[in-house]
C-alpha positions as CSV (number, residue, x, y, z in Angstrom):
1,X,96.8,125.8,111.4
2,X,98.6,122.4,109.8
3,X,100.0,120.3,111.6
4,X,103.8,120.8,110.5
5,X,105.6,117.7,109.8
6,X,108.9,119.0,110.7
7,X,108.0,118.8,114.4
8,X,107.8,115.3,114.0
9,X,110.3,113.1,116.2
10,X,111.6,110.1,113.9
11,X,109.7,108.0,116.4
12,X,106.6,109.2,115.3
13,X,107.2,109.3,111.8
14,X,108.2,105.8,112.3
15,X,105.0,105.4,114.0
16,X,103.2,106.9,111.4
17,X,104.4,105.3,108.1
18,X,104.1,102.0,110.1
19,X,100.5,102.3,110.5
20,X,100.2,103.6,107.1
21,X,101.7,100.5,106.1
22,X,100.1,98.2,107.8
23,X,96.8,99.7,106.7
24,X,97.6,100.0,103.0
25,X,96.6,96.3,102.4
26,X,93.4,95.2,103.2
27,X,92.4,92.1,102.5
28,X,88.5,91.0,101.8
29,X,87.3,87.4,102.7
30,X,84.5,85.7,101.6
31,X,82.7,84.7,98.0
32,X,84.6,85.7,94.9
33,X,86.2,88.3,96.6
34,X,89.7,90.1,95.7
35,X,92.6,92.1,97.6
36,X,91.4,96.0,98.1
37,X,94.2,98.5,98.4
38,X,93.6,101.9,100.1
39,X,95.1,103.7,102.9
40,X,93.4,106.5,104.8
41,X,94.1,110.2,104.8
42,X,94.3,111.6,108.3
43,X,94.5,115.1,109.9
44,X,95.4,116.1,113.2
45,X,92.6,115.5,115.8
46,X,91.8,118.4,118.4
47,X,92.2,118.2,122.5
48,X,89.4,119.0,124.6
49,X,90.6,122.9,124.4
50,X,90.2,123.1,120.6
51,X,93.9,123.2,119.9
52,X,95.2,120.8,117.1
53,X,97.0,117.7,118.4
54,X,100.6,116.9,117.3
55,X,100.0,113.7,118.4
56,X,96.5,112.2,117.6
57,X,95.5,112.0,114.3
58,X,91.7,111.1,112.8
59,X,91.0,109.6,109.2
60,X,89.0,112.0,107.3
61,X,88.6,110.2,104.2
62,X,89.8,106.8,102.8
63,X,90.4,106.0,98.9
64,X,90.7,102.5,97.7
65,X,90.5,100.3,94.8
66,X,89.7,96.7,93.9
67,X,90.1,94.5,91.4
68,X,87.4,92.7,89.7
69,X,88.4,89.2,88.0
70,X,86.9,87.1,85.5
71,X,85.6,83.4,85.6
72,X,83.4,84.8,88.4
73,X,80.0,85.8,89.1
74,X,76.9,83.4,87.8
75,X,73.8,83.1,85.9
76,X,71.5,81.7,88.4
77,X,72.8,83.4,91.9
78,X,73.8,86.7,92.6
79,X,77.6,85.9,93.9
80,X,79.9,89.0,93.6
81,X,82.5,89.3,91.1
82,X,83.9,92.0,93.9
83,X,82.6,92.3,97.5
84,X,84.3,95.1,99.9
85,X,84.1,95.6,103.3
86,X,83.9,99.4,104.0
87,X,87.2,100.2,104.2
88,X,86.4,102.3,107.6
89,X,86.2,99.0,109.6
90,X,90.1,98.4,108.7
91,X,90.7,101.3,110.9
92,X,87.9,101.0,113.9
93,X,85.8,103.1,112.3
94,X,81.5,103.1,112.3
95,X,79.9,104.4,109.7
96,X,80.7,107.5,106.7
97,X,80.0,108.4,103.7
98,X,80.4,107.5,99.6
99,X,82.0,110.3,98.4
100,X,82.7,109.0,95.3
101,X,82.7,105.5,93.4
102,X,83.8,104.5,90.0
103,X,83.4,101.4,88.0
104,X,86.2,101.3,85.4
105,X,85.7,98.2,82.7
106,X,88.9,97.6,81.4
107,X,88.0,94.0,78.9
108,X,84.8,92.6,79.1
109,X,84.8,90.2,76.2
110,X,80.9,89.2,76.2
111,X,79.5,92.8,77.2
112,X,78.4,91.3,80.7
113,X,76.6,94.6,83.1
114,X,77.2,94.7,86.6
115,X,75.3,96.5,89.4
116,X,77.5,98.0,92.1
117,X,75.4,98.4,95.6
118,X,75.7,98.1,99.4
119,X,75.0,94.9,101.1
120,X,75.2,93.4,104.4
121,X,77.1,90.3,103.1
122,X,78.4,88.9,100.0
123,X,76.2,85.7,99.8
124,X,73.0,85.1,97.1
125,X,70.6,85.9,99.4
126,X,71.9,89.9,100.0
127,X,71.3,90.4,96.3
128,X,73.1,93.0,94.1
129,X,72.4,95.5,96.9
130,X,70.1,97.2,99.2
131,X,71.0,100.6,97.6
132,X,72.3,100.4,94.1
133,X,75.1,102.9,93.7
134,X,75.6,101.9,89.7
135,X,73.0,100.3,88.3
136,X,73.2,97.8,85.2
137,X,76.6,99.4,83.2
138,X,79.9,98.8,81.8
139,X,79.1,96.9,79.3
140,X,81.5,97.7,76.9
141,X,85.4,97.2,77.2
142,X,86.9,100.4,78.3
143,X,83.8,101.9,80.0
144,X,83.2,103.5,83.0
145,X,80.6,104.3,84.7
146,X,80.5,107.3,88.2
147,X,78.6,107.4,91.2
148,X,79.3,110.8,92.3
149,X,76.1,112.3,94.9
150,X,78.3,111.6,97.7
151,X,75.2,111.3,100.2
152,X,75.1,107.7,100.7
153,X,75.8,106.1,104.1
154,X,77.7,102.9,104.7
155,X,78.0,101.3,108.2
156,X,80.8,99.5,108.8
157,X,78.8,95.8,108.4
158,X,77.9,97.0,104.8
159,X,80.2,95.7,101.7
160,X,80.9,97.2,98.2
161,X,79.1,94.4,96.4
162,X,79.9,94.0,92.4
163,X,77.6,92.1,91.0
164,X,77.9,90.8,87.2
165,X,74.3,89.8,85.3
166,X,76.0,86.9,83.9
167,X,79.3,85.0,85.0
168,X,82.1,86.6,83.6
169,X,84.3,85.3,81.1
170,X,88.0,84.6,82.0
171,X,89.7,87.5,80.3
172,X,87.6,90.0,82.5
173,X,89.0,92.8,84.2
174,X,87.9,96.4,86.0
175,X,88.3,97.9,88.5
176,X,86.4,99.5,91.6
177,X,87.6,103.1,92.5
178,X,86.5,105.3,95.3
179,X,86.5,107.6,98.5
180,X,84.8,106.9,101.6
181,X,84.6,109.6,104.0
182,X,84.1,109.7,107.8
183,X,81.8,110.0,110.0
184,X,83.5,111.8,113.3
185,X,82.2,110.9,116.6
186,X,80.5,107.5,115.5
């Protein structure tokens, strides 16, 4: 059964697009790092009886997207041009899963490769990733380039890490697109 949105109260709808507001913008904060946007999709939770709720809701899955600049990265340290936070933690969640991930180079002037991986931290010394997602692509303007097994954990100390294998030249731009799903009960 769905959880019918005409049995809302304009309280709760109020409720509702607030928090969906408030968690539209998430903001990442260290090394090279640049505003996320994503909001999660939630369904009604159950009760203890099995019945839906038309009050508690759960995120099942949560798209985002981030923005990669130029005139970062570096030729000597592995400093993200992109580092995200799994966007779970925004909303108190543990762990889930990649669903999907895709690297979209829009300009990339001097055909710089990037490697998109998890991490524990942004910093040199995390690397391009302890799991490699995307591995050395894009190197063309207008590429792409799809993680799509949709197996892979990420904890909610684990980061999105973009990592460029030169510095990248001012008029760079991409993107990073993709859907994390997850885990109930964690």
């Amino acid at each position: 059964m769905v959880w019918p949105i005409v049995t809302l109260t304009a309280g709760k709808l109020y409720y509702i697009l607030g928090a969906w507001v408030l968690a539209t913008r998430l903001f990442v904060a260290s090394g090279g790092q640049t505003a996320v946007n994503g909001a999660p999709i939630s369904v009604p939770d159950f009760n203890t009886s099995g019945v839906y709720s038309r009050s508690v809701a759960i995120p099942v899955l949560f798209p985002f997207a981030g923005f990669v600049r130029g005139g970062t990265g570096s030729t000597t340290v592995k400093y993200p041009a992109a580092c995200i936070r799994n966007p779970l933690y925004a909303v108190s969640k543990s762990s889930g899963s990649v669903v999907r991930l895709a690297f979209y180079n829009e300009r990339n002037p001097t055909g710089v490769s990037v490697d998109v991986g998890l991490t524990k931290g942004c910093g040199d010394s995390f690397g391009s990733g302890s799991v490699l997602l995307i591995d050395n692509v894009a190197t063309a303007s207008g590429s792409r380039a799809f993680y799509t097994t949709g197996t892979q954990s990420i904890t909610s100390d684990e980061y999105i890490k973009v990592t460029p294998s030169a510095a990248l030249a001012a008029g760079y731009r991409a993107r990073v697109i993709g859907i994390i799903e997850d885990h109930p009960g964690e």
